[in-house]
MIKEGU-205421 format. One record per residue (C-alpha): residue in three letters; chain; x negated, y, z negated. Coordinates in steps of 0.1 Angstrom, whole numbers. Each point is the difference from the previous one (the first is absolute). Last residue first. Layout:
{"ALA","A",{X,Y,Z}} ...
! end
This chain:
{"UNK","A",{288,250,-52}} {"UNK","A",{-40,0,-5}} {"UNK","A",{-8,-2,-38}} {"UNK","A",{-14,36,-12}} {"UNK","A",{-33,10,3}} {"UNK","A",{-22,-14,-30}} {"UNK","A",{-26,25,-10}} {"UNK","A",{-37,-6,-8}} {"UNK","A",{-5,16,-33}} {"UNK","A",{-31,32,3}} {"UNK","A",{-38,-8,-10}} {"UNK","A",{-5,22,-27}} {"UNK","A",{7,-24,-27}} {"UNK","A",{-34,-21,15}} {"UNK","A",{-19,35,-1}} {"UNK","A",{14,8,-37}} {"UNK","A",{-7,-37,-12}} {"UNK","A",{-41,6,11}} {"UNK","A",{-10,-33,13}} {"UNK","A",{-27,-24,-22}} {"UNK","A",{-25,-12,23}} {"UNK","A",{3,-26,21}} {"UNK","A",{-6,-35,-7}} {"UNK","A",{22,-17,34}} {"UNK","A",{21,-19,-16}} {"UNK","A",{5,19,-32}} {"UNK","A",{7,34,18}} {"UNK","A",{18,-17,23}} {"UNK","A",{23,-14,-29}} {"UNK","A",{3,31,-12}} {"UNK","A",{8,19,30}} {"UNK","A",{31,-24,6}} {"UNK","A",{6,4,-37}} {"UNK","A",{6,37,8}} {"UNK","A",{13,0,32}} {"UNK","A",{31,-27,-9}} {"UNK","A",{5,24,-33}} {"UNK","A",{2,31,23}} {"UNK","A",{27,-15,20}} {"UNK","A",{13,-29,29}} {"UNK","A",{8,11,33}} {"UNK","A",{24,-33,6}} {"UNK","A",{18,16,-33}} {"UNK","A",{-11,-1,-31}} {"UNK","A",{4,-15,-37}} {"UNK","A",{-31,-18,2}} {"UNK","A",{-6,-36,2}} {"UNK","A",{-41,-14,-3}} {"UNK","A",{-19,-34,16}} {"UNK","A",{-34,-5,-10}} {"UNK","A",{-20,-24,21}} {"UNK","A",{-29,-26,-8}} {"UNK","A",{13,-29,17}} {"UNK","A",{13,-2,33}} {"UNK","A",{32,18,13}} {"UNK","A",{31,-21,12}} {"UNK","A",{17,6,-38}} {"UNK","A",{-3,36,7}} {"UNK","A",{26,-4,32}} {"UNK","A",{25,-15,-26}} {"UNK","A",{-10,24,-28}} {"UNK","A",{10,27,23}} {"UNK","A",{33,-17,9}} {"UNK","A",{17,-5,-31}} {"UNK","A",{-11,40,-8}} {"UNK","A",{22,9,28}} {"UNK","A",{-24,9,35}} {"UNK","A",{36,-1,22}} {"UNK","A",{20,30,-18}} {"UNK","A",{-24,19,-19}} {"UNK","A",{-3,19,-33}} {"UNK","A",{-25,-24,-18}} {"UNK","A",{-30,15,14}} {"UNK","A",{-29,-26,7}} {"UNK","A",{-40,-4,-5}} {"UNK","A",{-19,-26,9}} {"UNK","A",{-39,-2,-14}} {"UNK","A",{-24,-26,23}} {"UNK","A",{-33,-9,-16}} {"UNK","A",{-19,-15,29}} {"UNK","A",{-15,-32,-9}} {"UNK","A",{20,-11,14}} {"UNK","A",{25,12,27}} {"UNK","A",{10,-32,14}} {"UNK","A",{40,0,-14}} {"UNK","A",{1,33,18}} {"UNK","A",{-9,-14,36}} {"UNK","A",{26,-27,6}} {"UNK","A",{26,29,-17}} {"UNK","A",{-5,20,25}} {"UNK","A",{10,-18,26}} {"UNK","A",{-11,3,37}} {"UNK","A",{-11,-35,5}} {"UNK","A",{38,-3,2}} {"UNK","A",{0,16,30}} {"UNK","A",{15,-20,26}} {"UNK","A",{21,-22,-28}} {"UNK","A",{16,33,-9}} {"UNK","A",{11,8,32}} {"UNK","A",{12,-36,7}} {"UNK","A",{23,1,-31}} {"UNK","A",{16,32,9}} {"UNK","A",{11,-11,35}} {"UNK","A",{15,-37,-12}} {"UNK","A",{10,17,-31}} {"UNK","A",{25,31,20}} {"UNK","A",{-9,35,0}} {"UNK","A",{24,6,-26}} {"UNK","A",{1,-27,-17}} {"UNK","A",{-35,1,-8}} {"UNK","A",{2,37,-3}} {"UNK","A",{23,-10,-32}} {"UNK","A",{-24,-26,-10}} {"UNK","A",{-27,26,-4}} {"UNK","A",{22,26,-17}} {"UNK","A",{13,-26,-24}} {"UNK","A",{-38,-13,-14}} {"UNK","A",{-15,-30,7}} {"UNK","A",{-14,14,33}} {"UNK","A",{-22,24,-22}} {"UNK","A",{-16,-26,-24}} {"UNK","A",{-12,-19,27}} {"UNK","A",{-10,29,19}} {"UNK","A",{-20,13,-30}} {"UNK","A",{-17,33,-16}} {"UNK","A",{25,23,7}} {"UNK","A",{-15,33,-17}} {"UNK","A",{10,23,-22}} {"UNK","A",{-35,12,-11}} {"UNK","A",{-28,-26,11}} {"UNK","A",{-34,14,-20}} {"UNK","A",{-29,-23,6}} {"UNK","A",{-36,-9,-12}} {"UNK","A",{-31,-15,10}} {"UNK","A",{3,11,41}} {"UNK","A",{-28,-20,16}} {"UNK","A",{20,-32,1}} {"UNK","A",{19,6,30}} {"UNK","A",{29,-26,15}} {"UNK","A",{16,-10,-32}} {"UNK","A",{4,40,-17}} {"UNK","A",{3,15,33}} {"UNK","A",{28,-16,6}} {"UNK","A",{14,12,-31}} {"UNK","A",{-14,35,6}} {"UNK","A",{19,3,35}} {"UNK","A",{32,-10,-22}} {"UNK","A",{-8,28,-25}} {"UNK","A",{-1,23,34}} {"UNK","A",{38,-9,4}} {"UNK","A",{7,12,-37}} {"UNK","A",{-30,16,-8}} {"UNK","A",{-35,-11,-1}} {"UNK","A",{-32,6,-21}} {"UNK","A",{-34,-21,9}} {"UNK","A",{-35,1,-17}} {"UNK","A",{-38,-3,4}} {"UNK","A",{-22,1,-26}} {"UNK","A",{-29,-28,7}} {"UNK","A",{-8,17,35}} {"UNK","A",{-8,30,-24}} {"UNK","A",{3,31,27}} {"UNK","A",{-27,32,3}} {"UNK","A",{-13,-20,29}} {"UNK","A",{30,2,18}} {"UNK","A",{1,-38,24}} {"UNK","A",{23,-12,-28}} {"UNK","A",{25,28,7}} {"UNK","A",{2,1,39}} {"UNK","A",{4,-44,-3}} {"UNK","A",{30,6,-25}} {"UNK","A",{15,19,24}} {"UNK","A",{-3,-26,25}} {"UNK","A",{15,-24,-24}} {"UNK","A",{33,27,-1}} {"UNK","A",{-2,1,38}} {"UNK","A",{3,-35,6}} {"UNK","A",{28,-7,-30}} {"UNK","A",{21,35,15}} {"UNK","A",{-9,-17,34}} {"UNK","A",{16,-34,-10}} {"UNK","A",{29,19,-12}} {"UNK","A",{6,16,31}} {"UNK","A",{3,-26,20}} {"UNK","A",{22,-21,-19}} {"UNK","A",{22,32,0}} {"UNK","A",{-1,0,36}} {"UNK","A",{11,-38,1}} {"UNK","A",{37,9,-1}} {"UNK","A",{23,-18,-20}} {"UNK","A",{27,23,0}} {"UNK","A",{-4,33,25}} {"UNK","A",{-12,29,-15}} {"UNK","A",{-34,2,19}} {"UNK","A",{-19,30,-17}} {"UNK","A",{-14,25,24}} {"UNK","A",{-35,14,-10}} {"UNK","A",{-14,27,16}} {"UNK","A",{-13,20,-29}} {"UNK","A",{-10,-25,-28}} {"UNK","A",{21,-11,-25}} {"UNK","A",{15,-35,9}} {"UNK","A",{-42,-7,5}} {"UNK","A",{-9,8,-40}} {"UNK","A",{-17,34,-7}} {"UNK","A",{-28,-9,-16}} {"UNK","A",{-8,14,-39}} {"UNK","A",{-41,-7,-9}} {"UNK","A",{-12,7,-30}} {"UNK","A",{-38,6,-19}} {"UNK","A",{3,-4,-35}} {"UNK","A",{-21,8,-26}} {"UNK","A",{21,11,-24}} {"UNK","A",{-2,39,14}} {"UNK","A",{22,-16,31}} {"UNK","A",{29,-12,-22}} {"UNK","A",{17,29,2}} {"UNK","A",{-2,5,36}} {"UNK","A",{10,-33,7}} {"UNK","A",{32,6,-20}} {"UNK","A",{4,33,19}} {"UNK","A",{-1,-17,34}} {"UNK","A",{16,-33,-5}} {"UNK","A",{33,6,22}} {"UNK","A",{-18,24,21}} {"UNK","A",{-5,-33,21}} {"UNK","A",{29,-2,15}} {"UNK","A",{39,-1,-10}} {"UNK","A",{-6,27,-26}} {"UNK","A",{22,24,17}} {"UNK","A",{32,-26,-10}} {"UNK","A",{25,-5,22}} {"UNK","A",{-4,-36,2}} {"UNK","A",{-24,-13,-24}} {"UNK","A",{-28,-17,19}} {"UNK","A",{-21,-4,-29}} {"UNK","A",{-42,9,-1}} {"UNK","A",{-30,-25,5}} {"UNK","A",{-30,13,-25}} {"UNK","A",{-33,-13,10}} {"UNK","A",{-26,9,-38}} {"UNK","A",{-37,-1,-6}} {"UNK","A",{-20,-4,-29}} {"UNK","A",{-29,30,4}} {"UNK","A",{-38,-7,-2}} {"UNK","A",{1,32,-3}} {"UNK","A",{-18,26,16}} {"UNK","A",{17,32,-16}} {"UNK","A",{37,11,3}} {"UNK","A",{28,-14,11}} {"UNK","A",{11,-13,38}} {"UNK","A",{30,-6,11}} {"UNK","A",{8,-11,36}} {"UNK","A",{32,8,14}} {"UNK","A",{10,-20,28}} {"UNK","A",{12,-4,35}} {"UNK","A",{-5,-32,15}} {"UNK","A",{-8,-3,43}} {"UNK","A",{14,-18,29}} {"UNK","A",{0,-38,2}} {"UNK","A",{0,-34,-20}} {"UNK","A",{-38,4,-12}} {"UNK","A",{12,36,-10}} {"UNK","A",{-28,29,3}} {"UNK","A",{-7,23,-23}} {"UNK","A",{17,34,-13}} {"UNK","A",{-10,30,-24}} {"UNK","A",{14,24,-22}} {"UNK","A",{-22,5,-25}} {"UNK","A",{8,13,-32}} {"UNK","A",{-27,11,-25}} {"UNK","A",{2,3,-41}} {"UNK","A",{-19,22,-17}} {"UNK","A",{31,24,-3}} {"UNK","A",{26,-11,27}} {"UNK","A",{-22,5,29}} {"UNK","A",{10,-7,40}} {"UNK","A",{-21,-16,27}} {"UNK","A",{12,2,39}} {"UNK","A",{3,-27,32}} {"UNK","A",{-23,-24,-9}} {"UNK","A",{-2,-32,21}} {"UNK","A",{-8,-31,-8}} {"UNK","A",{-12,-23,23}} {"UNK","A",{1,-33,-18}} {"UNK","A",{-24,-14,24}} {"UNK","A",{6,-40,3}} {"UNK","A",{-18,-24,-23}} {"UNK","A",{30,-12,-19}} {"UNK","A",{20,-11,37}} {"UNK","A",{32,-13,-17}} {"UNK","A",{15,-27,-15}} {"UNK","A",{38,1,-14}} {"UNK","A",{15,-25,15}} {"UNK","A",{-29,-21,-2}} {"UNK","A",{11,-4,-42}} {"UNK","A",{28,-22,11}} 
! end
């Protein structure tokens, strides 16, 4: 399953730097480098202070509908934050959220197949621009995902065994958990089980959940809000049952966006991870909520 996700590792990143912006010590580079599957992968690149070595952070952002943070600003002020650590980030913006991209809304369509393998492709890639930094601990390298991105990061978690430690927010973590639940079985119906079955046997290498229960020694920390409709509580611990040991596993009272407690232990347990230095608690209470847009009608 794993050759699904191979790629040329000794092919020019060619990144390109298109300006440099200053928050205090702190630098932001927008840059971009080339995608094994195709086209190019915007990102900000963080860097703090000094010569390091750094620990090193890829951050994969939600696609919230409606929401301005559906890209990878998502991240932005909580990497910022972090950056006088010791940590040098990396946000991408995910393939759905580049310019040009046309989503296939059709059911069962093998665009979003597509597109997740090149999320997982260009996510590793982005590991390979951070290792190569010679201000970067290889030993200290991390992953945080939201929602759809948290799915990138339980892949990530089997097929890549750089990363030592991963944050999956609100994330489905399992087909096989999935299709047991009503929503799946409805579209079942819907689309009709000969149909529906087929598609998923054609890409069932494609499950997270395959990946997940692989990801030691990796420490992996989920993190859920209990103020959903299809991620209930029951379900969380279903999809953190697939995930190897160790793993913490935390509810807050939140929406899909989660809150300030989610960001605070989610520092934490980075900050233990990957032995950075203690954070300032004003910079980390500075860094604004994520807000939930309201439920499509």
């Amino acid at each position: 399953m794993l050759r699904h996700f191979d790629y040329d590792q000794n092919a020019p990143l060619d990144v390109i730097e298109s300006s440099v912006q200053s928050r205090g010590s702190v630098e932001i580079h927008d840059i971009s480098y080339a995608s094994p599957k195709g086209g190019r992968v915007p990102a900000y690149l963080v860097v703090p202070p000094g010569k390091g070595p750094f620990a090193a952070i890829v951050w994969g952002h939600w696609y919230m509908p409606g929401s301005e943070f559906r890209n990878r600003r998502e991240f932005l002020d909580e990497a910022v934050a972090l950056a006088p650590a010791g940590v040098v980030s990396l946000l991408i913006d995910g393939p759905i959220a580049r310019p040009g991209h046309v989503e296939d809304e059709t059911e069962l369509n093998d665009q979003e197949s597509t597109d997740q393998v090149q999320a997982i492709v260009d996510t590793r890639r982005g590991a390979d621009l951070l290792l190569a930094r010679l201000d970067v601990d290889t030993r200290r390298l991390a992953y945080v995902g939201h929602s759809y991105n948290a799915g990138t990061g339980a892949f990530l978690s089997g097929i890549d065994h750089r990363f030592k430690a991963f944050v999956l927010m609100a994330g489905a973590l399992s087909d096989e958990v999935t299709m047991r639940s009503k929503e799946a079985q409805d579209e079942r119906k819907q689309v009709g089980s000969e149909k529906f079955d087929a598609f998923q046997a054609r890409y069932a290498w494609l499950d997270p959940g395959k990946y997940v229960s692989h990801a030691a020694p990796a420490v992996v920390f989920m993190q859920y809000g209990t103020q959903e409709t299809f991620l209930t509580p029951e379900r969380d611990r279903e999809y953190a049952a697939m995930v190897s040991e160790p793993k913490r596993f935390k509810l807050y009272d939140a929406p899909h966006a989660l809150n300030a407690e989610a960001r605070r232990d989610r520092v934490a347990f980075l900050t233990e991870r990957l032995n950075l230095k203690p954070i300032s608690p004003n910079a980390l209470a500075a860094v604004p909520d994520l807000a939930q847009p309201p439920e499509p009608k």
